[in-house]
C-alpha positions as CSV (number, residue, x, y, z in Angstrom):
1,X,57.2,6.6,-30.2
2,X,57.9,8.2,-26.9
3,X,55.0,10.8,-27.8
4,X,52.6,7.8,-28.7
5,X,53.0,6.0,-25.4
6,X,52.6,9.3,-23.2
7,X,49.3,9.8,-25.0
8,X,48.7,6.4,-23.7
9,X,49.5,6.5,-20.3
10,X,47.7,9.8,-20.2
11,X,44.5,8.3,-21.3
12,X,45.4,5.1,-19.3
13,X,45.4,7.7,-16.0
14,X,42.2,9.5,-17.2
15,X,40.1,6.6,-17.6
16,X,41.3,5.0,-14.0
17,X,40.5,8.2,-12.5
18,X,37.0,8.3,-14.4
19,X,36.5,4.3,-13.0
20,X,37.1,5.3,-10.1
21,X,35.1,8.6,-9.5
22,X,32.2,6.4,-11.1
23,X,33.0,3.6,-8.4
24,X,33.5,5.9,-5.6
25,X,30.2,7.7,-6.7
26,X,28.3,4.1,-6.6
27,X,30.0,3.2,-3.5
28,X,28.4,6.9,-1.7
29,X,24.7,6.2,-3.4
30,X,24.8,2.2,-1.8
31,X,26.0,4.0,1.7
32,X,23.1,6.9,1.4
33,X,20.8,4.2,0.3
34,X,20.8,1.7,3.1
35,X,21.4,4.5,6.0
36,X,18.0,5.8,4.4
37,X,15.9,2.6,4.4
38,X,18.0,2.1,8.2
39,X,16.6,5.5,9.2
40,X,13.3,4.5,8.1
41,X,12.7,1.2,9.8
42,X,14.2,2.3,12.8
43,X,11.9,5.9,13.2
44,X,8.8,4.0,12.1
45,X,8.4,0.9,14.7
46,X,5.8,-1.9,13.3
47,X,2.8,-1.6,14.6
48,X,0.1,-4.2,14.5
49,X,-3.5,-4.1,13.9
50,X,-6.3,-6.6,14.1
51,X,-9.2,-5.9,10.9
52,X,-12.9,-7.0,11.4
53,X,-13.8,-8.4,8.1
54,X,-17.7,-8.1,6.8
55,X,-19.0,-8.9,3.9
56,X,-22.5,-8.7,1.8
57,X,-20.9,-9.5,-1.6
58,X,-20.4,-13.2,-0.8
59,X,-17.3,-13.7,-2.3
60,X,-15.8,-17.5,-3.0
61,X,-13.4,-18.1,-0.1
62,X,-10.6,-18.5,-1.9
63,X,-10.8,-14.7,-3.7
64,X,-11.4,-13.3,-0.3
65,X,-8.0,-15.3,1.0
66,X,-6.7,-13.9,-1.6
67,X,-7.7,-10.4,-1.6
68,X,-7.0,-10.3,2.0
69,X,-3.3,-11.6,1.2
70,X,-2.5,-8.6,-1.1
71,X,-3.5,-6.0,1.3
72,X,-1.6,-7.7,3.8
73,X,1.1,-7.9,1.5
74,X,1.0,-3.9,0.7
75,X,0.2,-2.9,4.2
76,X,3.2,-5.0,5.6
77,X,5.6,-3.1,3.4
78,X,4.4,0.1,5.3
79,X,5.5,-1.6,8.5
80,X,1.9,-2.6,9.2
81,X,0.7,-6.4,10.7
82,X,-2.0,-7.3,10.1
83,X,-4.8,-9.5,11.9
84,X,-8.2,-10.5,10.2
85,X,-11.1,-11.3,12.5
86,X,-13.8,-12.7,10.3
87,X,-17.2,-11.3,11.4
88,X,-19.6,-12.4,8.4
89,X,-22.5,-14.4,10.5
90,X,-22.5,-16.9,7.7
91,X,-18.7,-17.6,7.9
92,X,-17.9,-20.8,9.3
93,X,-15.1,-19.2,11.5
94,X,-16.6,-16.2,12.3
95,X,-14.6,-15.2,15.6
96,X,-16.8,-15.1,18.8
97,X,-15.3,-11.3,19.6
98,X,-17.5,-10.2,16.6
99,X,-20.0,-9.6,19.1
100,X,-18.8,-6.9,21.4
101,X,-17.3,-3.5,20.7
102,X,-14.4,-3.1,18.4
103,X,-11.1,-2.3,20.7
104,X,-8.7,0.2,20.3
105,X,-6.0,0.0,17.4
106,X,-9.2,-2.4,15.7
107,X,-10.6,-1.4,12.3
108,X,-13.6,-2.7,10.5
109,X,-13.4,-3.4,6.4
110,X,-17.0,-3.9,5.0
111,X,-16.7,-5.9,1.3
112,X,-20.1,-4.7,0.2
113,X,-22.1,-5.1,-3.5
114,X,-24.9,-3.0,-3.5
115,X,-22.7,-0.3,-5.0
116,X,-24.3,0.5,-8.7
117,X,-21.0,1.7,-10.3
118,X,-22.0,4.2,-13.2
119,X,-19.9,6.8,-11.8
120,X,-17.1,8.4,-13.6
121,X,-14.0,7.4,-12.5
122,X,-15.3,4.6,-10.3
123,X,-15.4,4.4,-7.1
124,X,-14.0,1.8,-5.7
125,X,-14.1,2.3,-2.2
126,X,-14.9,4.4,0.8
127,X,-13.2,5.8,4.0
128,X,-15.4,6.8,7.0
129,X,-13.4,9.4,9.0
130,X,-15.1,10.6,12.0
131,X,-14.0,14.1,13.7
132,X,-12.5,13.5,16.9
133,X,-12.9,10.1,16.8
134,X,-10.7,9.0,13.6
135,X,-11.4,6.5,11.0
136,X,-13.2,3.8,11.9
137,X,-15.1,2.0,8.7
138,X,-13.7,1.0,5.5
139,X,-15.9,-0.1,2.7
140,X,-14.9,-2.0,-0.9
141,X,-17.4,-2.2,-3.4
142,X,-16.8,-5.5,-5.0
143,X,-19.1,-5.0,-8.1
144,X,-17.2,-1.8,-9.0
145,X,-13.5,-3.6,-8.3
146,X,-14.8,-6.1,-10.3
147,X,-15.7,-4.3,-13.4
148,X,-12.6,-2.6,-13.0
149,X,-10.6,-5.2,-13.2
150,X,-12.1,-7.0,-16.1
151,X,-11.9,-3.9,-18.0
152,X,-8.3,-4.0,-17.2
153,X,-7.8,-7.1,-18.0
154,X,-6.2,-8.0,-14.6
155,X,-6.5,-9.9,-11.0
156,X,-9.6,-9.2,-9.5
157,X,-8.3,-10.5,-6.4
158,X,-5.6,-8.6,-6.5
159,X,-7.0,-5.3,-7.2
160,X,-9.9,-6.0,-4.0
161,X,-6.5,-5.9,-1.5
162,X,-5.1,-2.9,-2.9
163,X,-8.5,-1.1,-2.7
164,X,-8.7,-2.6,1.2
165,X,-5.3,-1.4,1.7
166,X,-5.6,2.0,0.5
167,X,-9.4,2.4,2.2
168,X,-7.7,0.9,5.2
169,X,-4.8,3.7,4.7
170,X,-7.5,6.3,5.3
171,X,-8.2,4.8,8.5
172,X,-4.5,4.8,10.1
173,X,-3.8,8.1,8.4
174,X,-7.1,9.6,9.8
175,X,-7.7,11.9,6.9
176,X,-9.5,11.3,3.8
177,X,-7.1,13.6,2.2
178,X,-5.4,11.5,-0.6
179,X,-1.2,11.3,-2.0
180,X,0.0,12.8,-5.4
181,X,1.0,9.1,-6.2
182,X,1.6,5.7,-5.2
183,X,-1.4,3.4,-3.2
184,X,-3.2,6.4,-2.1
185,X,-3.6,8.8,-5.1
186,X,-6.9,9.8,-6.1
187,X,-7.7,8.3,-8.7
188,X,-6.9,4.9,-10.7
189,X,-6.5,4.4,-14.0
190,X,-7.0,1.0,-16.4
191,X,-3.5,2.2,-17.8
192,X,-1.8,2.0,-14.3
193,X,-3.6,-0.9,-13.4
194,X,-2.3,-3.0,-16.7
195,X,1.0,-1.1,-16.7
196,X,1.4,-2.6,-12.5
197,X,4.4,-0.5,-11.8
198,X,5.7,-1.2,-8.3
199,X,6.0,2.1,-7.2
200,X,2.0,2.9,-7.8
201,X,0.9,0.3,-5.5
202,X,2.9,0.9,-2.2
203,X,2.2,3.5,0.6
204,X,4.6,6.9,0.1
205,X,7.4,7.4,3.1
206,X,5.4,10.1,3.7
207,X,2.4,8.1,3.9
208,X,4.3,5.5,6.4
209,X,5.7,8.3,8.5
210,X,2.1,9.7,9.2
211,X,0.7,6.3,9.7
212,X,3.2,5.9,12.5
213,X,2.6,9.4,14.1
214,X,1.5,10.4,17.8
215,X,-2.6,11.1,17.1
216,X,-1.8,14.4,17.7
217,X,0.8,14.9,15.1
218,X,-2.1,13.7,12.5
């Protein structure tokens, strides 16, 4: 009997001590967790940047709204706000600051449709990156999104503001050089468009981090 309940309290004590390793080792990963996302926010300031919106595909309002929502959506979550300035000459509020020279931190985004997409993978968009200068025009080729996106099966809209947010990514990164995953990888596949994992359409820390640098550190 005696034997019996020492076995007892001896696995009584092992399993305490194993509950509370286990809660002590949760306890560290919450702490390491939050002084990371802390560490992040506070060394990468938001920085806010107004987007000249053109466009030759004449999209319905409501997809461009949209479109223009889920890029917002993906470049806020790399601590970037951001300000459209619609400068279509046939949009009823096309802003009167169309007409003079873009200003500093001010990007242009060109929704075009004269892309013929036969290519292999598509190509979805394009980054202009100018030496010396940086990146100044990003380009989306709606016909191309858009046969992407019925061959996946998915949000056209949605898929436009991703492509704007990842040509736009060029722009702030200044580099045309691309990520080995999330938003700025290479290349896009219908599996990873269906599948919609989180983690394949948000900017890298590393991406956010550069985004953020001094010009010089680029």
């Amino acid at each position: 009997m005696s034997t019996r309940i020492t076995r007892s309290v001896s696995r009584f004590t092992s399993v305490r001590h194993r509950t509370a390793y286990r809660l002590g080792l949760i306890v560290v990963c919450a702490v390491v967790w939050t002084c990371s996302t802390a560490l992040t926010s506070t060394a990468a300031p938001r920085t806010t940047l107004m987007v000249r919106v053109y466009q030759t595909a004449v999209l319905p309002s409501m997809l461009q709204r949209r479109a223009l929502a889920e890029a917002e959506l993906v470049l806020r979550s790399a601590l970037v706000d951001v300000q459209w300035r619609q400068c279509t000459s046939t949009s009823a509020d096309r802003s009167e600051a169309c007409s003079s020279p873009p200003a500093p931190l001010e990007l242009v985004l060109v929704v075009s449709d004269v892309r013929r997409c036969k290519d292999t993978p598509t190509t979805l968009g394009k980054a202009l990156i100018v030496p010396d200068t940086g990146g100044i025009l990003a380009t989306v080729y709606f016909s191309c999104v858009e046969r992407f996106a019925t061959s996946a099966g998915t949000d056209v809209a949605v898929l436009l503001g991703r492509v704007a947010a990842h040509e736009l990514g060029h722009l702030m990164l200044n580099s045309s050089v691309h990520a080995h995953h999330g938003l700025m990888r290479p290349h896009w596949t219908l599996d990873e468009v269906r599948l919609n994992r989180a983690a394949d359409w948000v900017f890298t820390a590393g991406d956010v981090a550069a985004m953020h640098a001094p010009p010089a550190e680029q």
